[in-house]
Every structure is written in C-alpha cells, then in structure tokens.
C-alpha positions as CSV (number, residue, x, y, z in Angstrom):
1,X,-105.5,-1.9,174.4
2,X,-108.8,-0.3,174.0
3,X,-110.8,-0.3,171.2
4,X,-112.0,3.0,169.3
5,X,-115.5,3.6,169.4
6,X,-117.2,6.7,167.3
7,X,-121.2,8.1,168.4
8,X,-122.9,9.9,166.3
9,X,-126.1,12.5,167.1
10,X,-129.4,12.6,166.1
11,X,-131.0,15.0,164.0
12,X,-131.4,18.8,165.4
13,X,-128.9,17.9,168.0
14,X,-125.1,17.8,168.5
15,X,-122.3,15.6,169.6
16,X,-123.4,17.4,173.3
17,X,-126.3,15.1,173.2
18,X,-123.5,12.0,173.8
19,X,-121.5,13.5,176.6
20,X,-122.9,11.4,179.3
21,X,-122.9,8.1,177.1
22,X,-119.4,9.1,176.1
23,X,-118.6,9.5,179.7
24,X,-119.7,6.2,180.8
25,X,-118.0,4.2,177.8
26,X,-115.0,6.0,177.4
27,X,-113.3,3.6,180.6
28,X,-113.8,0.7,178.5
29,X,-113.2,2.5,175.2
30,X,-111.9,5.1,173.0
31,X,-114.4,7.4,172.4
32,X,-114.8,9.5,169.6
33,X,-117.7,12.1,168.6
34,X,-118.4,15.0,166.6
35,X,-121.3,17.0,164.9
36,X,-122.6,16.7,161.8
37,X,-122.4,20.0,159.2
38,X,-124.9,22.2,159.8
39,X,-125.4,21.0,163.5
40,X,-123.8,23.0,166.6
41,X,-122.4,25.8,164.6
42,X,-121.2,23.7,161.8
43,X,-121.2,25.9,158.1
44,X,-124.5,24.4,156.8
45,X,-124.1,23.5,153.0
46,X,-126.8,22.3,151.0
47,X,-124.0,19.5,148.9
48,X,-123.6,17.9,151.9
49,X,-126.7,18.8,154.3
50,X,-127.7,15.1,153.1
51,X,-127.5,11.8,154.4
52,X,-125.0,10.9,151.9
53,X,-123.1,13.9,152.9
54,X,-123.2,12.8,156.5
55,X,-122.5,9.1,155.8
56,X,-119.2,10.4,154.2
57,X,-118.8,12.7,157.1
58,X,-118.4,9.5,158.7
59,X,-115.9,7.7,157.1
60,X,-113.8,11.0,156.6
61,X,-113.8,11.6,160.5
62,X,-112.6,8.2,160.5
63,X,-109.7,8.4,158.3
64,X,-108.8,11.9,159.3
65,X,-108.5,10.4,162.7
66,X,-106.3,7.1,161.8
67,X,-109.2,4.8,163.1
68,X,-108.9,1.3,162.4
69,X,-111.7,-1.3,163.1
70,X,-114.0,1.4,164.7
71,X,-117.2,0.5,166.5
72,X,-119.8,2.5,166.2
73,X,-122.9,3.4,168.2
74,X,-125.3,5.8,166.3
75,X,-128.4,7.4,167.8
76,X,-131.8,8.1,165.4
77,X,-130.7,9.8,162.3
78,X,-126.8,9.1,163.0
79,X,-128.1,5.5,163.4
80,X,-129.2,5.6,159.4
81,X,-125.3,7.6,159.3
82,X,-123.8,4.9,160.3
83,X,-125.5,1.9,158.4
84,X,-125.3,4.1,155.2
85,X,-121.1,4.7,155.9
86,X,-120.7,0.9,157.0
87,X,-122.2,0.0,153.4
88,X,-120.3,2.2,151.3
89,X,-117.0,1.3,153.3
90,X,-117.1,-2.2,155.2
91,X,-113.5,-2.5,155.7
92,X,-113.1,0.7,158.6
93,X,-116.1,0.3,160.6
94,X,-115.7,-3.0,162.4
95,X,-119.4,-2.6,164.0
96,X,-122.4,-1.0,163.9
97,X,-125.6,-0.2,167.1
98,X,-128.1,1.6,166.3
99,X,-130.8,2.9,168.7
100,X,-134.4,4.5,167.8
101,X,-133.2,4.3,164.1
102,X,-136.0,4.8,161.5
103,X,-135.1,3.0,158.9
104,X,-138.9,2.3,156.7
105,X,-138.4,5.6,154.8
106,X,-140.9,6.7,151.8
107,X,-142.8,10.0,151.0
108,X,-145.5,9.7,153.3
109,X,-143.1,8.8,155.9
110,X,-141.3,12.1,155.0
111,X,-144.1,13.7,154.9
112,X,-145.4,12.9,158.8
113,X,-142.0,13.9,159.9
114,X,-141.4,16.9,158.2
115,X,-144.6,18.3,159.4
116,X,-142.9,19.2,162.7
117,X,-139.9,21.2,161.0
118,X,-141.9,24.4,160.5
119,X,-140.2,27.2,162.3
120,X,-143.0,29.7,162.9
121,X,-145.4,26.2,164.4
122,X,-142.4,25.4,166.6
123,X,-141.7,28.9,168.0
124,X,-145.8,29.0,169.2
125,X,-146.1,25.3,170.1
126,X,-142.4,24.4,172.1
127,X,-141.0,27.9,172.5
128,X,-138.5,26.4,175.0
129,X,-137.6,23.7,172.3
130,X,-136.8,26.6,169.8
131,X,-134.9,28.5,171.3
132,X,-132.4,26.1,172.5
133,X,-132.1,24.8,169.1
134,X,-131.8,28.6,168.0
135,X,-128.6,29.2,170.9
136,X,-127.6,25.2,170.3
137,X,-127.0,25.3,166.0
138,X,-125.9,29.3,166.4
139,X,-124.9,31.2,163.9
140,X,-127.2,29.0,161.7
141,X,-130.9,30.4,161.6
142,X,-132.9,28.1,162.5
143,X,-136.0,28.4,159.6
144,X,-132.7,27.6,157.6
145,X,-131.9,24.4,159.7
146,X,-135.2,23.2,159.7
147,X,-135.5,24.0,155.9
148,X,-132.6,21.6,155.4
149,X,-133.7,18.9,158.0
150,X,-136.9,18.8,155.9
151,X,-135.2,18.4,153.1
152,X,-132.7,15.8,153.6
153,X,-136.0,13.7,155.2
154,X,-137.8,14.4,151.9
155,X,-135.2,13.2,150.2
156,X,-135.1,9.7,152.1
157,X,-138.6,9.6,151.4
158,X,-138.1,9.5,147.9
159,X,-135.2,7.3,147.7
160,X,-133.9,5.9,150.5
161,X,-130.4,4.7,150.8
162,X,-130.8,1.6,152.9
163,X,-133.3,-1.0,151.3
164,X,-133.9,-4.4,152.1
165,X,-131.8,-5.6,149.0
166,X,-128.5,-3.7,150.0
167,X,-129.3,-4.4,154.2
168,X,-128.8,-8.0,153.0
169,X,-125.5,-7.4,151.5
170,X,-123.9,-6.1,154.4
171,X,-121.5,-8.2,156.2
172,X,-121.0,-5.5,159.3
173,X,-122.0,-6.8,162.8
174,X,-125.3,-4.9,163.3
175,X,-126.8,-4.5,166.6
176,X,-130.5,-3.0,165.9
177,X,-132.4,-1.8,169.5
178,X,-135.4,0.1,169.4
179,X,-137.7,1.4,172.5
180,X,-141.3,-0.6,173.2
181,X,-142.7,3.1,173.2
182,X,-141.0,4.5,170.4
183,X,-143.2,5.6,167.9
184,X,-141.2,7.7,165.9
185,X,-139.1,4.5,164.6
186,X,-141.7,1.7,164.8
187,X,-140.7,-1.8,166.5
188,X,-142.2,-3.9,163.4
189,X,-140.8,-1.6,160.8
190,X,-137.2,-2.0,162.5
191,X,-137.2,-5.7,163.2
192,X,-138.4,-6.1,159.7
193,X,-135.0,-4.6,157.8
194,X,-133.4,-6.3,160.9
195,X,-134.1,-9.4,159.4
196,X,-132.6,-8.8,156.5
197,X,-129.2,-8.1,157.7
198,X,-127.3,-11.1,157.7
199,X,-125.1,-9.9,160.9
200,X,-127.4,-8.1,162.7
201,X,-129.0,-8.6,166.5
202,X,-132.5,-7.1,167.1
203,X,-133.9,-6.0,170.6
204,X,-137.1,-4.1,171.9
205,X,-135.7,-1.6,175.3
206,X,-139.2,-2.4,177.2
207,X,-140.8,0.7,178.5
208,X,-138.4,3.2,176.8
209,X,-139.6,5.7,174.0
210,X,-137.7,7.5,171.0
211,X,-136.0,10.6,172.8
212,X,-132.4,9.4,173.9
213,X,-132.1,10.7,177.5
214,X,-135.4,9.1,178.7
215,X,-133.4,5.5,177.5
216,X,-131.6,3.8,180.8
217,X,-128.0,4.9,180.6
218,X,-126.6,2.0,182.6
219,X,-129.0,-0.8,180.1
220,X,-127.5,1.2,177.1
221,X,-124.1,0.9,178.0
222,X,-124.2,-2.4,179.1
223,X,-125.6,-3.5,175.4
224,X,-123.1,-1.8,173.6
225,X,-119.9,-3.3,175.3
226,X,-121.2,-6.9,175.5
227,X,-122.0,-6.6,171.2
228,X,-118.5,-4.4,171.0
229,X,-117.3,-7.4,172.5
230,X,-118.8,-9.9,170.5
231,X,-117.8,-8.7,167.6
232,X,-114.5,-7.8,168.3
C-alpha cells in the first residue's frame, strides 16, 4: 500500500511549482499538494496570511483529507510550513524534508528579504517575473501579495516560530537538505538548527542554488523516497 505523501510551495508560488516532483513521486507514493491562502487565487486574509496560519493550513488539509502518518516534503517557505505543523501536531505528520529552507530568522534577516517585495522595483527590474506572478496569484493584486509576503517575513523576523529550544523537542524524522550555492538559506545557518533536531539528517546538494527547478529532479527524488523509507 502506498504511503501518503503531501508537498508544499514556496513563497509567491503555487502547488504548480510541484507538478513535475509530484509526477515523479506519485508511482511510489500518494501524492498530495495544494496552495497556500493567498497564493494561486486563494482569498488572501490577513488572520491567516501568516506562518501560523499556513502551518494550520497544514494540518487542516491533512485531516480534511483523512491522512494518516503523512510524509511530507516542503520546499523554502513550505519547508518552515511544515516544521512549524509537525511541532504543533507530531502525531499526523509521520515525516518531515525540507529543501532550501531558511530557518535563522531575525529582523535584519527580514529585513534583507523583504527588500525584494516592492512592487513598483519588481515591475522595472524583472518585468517578466511580475507579471507572471500578477496572471499566477490572479484575482489577488499583486502590491497586495507582496504587502503580505513582507509582512508575514517581518513577522518571523521578530519572533520566529522555530528556535533551537523547540527544534530540540521534536521527535519527527527530519530530513534537512540545502544547495552548496544557495544563498538565500545559508548552509551553516541550516546545519546549525539541524543539529539541534534530535531526528533529523542534514545534507549539502553540491552545485545546486536556492530556486527549486535548477535542483536535479532525479537526486531530489531519489532523497526523498530512501528517508520516506527510512522512516517508515
């Protein structure tokens, strides 16, 4: 019988983003996916635009569902989703990968990040970039997505919901992976909460950067299904 597996998006992106992972994994597993509120046409409300919001978004998908046991894989900010949902309800999520996860949040972290969510910089900088998002998170303007993005990172900044101390309470399998190249989640940063974790696996992807589809399909599936397995 195959074993249910949920993958979750990154931030400004959709559950499209995990179609061709989804593909791949879905003859080993069943594969589950959806979009977080606010993404991909999703009513964007400011109670639960938030990363506790979307932690719960989570677990609810997972209940509504009937899940039991679930593995899940989360991708950059539905990495931090997942960690967040695995803490606040250990007993339904039998797993947890993460990939290009930033997990060393404070105000100047916020800060640096937030500094690319400005609508009108985007538009004159990455015009292609905006207007997909623009057609992508439709009806939702997007100075109003990017408002909220910015906010929910500020809101890490000034009080993160994963911390060392809780990271070591968690008895979830964790598989941590982050790219040699990746910049935007920081290999020392991420091995550092790894350690804390008293379950958790920690890998550098040599040669691979943040942004998901420049990551080797075949090496990400492959890592996936052998910890999947090992946990099981």
């Amino acid at each position: 019988m195959k074993q249910s597996l949920l993958l979750l998006h990154g931030a400004l992106a959709s559950e499209a983003q995990l179609k061709p992972l989804a593909r791949e994994l879905s003859a080993f597993y069943h594969v589950h996916t959806f979009s977080f509120s606010g993404h991909a046409g999703q009513p964007l409300d400011a109670a639960t635009f938030s990363m506790v919001g979307f932690a719960e978004q989570v677990t609810q998908f997972i209940e509504e569902k009937g899940l039991t046991s679930v593995h899940v894989f989360g991708y950059s900010m539905g990495g931090y989703a997942a960690l967040v949902a695995a803490l606040a309800a250990p007993t339904i999520i039998r797993s947890v990968t993460t990939l290009g996860t930033k997990l060393d949040w404070s105000p100047a972290t916020a800060a640096l990040e937030s500094r690319f969510l400005d609508p009108d910089k985007m538009r004159a900088k990455v015009p292609e970039f905006a207007a997909h998002l623009e057609k992508l998170h439709a009806p939702t303007p997007l100075p109003e997505l990017l408002a909220a993005t910015a906010a929910m990172l500020r809101g890490l900044g000034s009080r993160p919901l994963l911390t060392t101390a809780n990271l070591a309470t968690l008895n979830t399998p964790v598989q941590i992976m982050v790219g040699e190249l990746d910049k935007t989640t920081g290999v020392d940063a991420a091995r550092h909460f790894a350690d804390y974790m008293p379950h958790a696996t920690f890998e550098i992807l040599m040669n691979t950067p943040h942004p998901l589809e420049r990551v080797n399909p075949d090496l990400l599936v492959s890592r996936i299904a052998r910890f999947i397995e090992t946990a099981a």
